[in-house]
N, C-alpha and C positions, 0 to 999 in steps of 0.2 A: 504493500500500500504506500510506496514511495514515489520519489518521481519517474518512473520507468526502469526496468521494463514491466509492461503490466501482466497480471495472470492471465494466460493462453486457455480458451478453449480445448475442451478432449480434439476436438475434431480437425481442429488445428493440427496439433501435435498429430494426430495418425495420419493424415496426408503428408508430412514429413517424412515419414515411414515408408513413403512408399517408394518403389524401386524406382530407378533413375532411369531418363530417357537421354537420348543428345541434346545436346542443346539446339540443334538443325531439324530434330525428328516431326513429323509432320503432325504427333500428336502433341510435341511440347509450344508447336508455334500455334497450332490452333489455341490453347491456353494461353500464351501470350498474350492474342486476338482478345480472349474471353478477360482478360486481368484489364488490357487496355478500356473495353468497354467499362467493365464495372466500375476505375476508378474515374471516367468521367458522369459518371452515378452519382459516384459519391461527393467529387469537384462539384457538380452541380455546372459542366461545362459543356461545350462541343467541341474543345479544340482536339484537334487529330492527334497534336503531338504533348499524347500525354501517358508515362510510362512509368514504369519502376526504375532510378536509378540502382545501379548494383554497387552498395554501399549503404553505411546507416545516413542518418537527417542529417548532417553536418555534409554528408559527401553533395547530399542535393542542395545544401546553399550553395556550396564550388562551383556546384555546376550551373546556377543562375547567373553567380558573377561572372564568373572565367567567362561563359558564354556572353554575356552581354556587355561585358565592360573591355576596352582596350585604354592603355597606357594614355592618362592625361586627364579619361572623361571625367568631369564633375558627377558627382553622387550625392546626398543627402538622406542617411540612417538614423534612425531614430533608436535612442539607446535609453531601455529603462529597467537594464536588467542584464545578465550573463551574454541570453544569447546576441542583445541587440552590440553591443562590445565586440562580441566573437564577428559580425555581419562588420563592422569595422577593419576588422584586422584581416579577414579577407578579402576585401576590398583595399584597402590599400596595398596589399601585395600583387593584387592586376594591375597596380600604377594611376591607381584613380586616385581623385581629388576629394576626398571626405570633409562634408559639414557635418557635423552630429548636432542634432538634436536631445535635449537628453529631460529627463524627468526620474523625480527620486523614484529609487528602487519601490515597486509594490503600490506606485502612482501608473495612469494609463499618458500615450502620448496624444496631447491635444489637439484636435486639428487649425487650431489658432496658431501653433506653434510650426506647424510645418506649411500654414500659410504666411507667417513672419518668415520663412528658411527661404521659402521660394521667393522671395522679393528680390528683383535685379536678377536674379539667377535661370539657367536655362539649363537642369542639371539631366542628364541623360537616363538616372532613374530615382526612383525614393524607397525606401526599401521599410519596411517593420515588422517586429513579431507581434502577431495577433494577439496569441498566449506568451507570455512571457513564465516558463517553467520556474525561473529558481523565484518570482515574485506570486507567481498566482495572479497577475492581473490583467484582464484583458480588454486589449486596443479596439472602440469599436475602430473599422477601416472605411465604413461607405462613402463618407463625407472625406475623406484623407483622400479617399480615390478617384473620388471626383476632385478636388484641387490638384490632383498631377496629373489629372489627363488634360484640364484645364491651362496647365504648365506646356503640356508637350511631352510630359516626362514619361519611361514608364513605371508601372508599380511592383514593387517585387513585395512577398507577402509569405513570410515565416510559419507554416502550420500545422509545425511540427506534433503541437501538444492539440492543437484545435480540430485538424479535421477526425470526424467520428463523435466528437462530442458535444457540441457548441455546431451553430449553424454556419456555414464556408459556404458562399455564393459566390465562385471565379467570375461568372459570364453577367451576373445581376450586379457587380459591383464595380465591375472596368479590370478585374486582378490582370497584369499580363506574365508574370511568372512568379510560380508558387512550387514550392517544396514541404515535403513532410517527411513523416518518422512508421514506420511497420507495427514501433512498440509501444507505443500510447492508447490510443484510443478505438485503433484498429485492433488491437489484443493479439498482435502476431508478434513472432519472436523479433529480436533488432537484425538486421542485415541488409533493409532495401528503403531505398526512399523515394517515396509520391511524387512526380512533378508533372507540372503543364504550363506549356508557352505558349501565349496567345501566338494570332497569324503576327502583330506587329511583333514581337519578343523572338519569332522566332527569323525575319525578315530581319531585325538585326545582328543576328547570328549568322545569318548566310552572307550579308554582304559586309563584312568585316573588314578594311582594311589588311590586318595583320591575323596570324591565326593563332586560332583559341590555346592560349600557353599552356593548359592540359588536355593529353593527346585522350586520355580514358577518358574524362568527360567533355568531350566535343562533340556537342549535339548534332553538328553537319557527319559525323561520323555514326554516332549513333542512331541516327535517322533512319539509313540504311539497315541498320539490324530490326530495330524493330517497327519499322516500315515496311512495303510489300516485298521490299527485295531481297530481305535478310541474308544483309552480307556480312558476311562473317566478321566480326567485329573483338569480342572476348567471351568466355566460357559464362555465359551466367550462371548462378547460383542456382539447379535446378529446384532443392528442397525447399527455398527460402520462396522461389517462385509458385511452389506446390502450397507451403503454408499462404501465403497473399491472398490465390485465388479463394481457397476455403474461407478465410476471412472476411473477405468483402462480401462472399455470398451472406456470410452470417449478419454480415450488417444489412445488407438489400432485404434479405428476409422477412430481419427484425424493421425495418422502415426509418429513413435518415429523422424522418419527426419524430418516430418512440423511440426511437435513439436517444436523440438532444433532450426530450422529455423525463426519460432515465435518470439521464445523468444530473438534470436541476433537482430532480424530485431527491434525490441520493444526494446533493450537495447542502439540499434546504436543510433536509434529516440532522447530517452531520454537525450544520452549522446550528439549529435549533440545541441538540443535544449538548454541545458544547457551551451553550450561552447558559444551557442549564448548571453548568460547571465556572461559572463567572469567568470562560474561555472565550478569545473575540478571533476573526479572524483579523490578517493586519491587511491585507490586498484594500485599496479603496472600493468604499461602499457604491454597490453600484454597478461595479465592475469587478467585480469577483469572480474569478473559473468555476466552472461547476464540478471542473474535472480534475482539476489542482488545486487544495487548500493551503493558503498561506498561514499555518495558526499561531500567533504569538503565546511566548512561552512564559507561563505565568513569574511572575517577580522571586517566589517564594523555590521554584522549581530547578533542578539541575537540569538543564536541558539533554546531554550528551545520556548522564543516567537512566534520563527517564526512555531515551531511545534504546539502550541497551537492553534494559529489563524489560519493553514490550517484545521485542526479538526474543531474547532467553527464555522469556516466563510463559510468552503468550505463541510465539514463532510469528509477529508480524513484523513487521522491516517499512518503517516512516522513514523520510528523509532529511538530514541537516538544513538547514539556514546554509546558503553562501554571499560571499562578498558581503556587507554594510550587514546583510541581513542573520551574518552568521553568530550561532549561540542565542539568536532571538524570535525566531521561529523554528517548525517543525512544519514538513511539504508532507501534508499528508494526502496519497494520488486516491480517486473512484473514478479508473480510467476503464473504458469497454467492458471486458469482462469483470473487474476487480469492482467498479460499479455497482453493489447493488445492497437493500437494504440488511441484510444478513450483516455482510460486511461492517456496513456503518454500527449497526449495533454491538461486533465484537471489538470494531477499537475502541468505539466510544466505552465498555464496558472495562476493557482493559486500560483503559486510559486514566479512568476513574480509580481503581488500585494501584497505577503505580506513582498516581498523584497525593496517592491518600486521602 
């Protein structure tokens, strides 16, 4: 019940199991076919080129930047937490020009703020985490994405922690490149990441000047594999590809609304039952994940103890506080499967004993 990876489906886990095909074989590209489809399901998009990076969330922001940033261009990231920091420091090793935007950790980023950013400026993209994992708090973006399309710019849109749990509308909101995570919300194991580039996100990747400085993830290369022509590009992960598909169907199944529905109703629980323990969350009101709780760590309490004794005593695994917010929260995840109210009732139960 930490910040990821989240608990896996049986079902999941057995289509791992199953025996391997090539990576070329005619039954693993038709499942290819069938992953592409679902995860513009679950995007909530139509863009063509949208696939599993091979690699965890981190690999699928490289692959947003590297693809669309060359040496010089101005950017604009909004930093109000771990990952928005880390979307910095990738970006400035494509040789871009970073403005940050910044907002205290566990605060969301304002779209006043990245309408003050854009003044005078004509920056090539604006990037943000929807969910920001190590704060719990989340960006709305619809209004942020209409001021960069208004810019010129395009929008890149972190959703690692958010898609599956919380509502991601790519095509309803302008997103033009977006990445995610296998192990959050989707309850699949970590090893692939979500992504999809609108037509213009990916029109700037073909006509590049200079070429994409990583050869693995260059989308004019990738295209080709998992495009009609499937040319042979690298080995994909076929089990990780095996778990994906089973996953998504489990989400399609269960319906993107009693999804997101879930996961608030399991976040109210949590937070209700905590208030009952004079427990607050610290994320701004308002803007709270459903899926990630920020909960500050009472005055009176050892924070790292009381994480170790839920693990030993009880076998559940919360997560640390990091940066500013470290020793003063506990990230406690009800992400996809790990979601539900059984759950909330055993930490909250166990939380209560080793709070005394």
């Amino acid at each position: 019940m930490g910040p990821g990876p989240s608990n896996v489906a049986p079902s999941v886990l057995r289509a791992m199991s199953a025996p391997l095909l090539g990576h070329l074989d005619p039954l693993f590209v038709k499942m290819m076919d069938e992953i592409k489809t679902m995860l513009r399901q679950v995007f909530l998009t139509k863009n063509e080129m949208t696939f599993p990076v091979s690699g965890t969330g981190s690999a699928g922001m490289e692959f947003c930047f590297v693809n669309l940033l060359e040496p010089g261009d101005e950017v604009v990231i909004g930093v109000n937490g771990v990952f928005g920091g880390r979307m910095v420091d990738v970006a400035e090793r494509c040789g871009a020009k970073v403005t940050k935007v910044e907002a205290p950790w566990g605060r969301i980023i304002e779209p006043a703020q990245i309408a003050e950013a854009l003044k005078g400026r004509r920056p090539k993209l604006v990037a943000i985490v929807h969910a920001e994992t190590s704060t719990g708090a989340l960006t709305p973006v619809e209004e942020i994405a209409r001021l960069v399309r208004e810019a010129g710019a395009l929008m890149v849109l972190d959703t690692v922690t958010s898609l599956g749990g919380c509502p991601v509308r790519l095509d309803e909101w302008g997103i033009d490149a977006v990445y995610s995570g296998t192990q959050k919300c989707l309850s699949c194991p970590p090893g692939l990441s979500p992504v999809s580039l609108s037509p213009r996100a990916l029109e700037t990747a073909t006509r590049r000047k200079s070429k994409v400085q990583s050869w693995y993830l260059d989308v004019n290369l990738l295209a080709s594999y998992w495009g009609q022509e499937r040319v042979y590009h690298h080995t994909a992960p076929i089990s990780m590809n095996y778990a994906l598909h089973e996953a998504l169907r489990l989400v399609l199944e269960e319906g993107l609304e009693a999804r997101w529905q879930r996961h608030q109703q399991n976040h109210e629980l949590l937070k209700a039952g905590l208030q009952e323990m004079g427990v607050a969350i610290a994320s701004q009101p308002g803007h709270q994940l459903w899926q990630l709780n920020a909960v500050t760590v009472p005055a009176q309490a050892d924070e790292a103890a009381v994480r170790k004794k839920l693990l030993a005593d009880f076998n559940i695994e919360i997560g640390a506080g990091l940066g500013p917010l470290k020793g003063k929260v506990w990230r406690i995840g009800l992400m996809g499967e790990t979601s539900s109210a059984a759950n909330v009732q055993t930490v909250l139960g166990a939380l209560r004993k080793a709070l005394g």
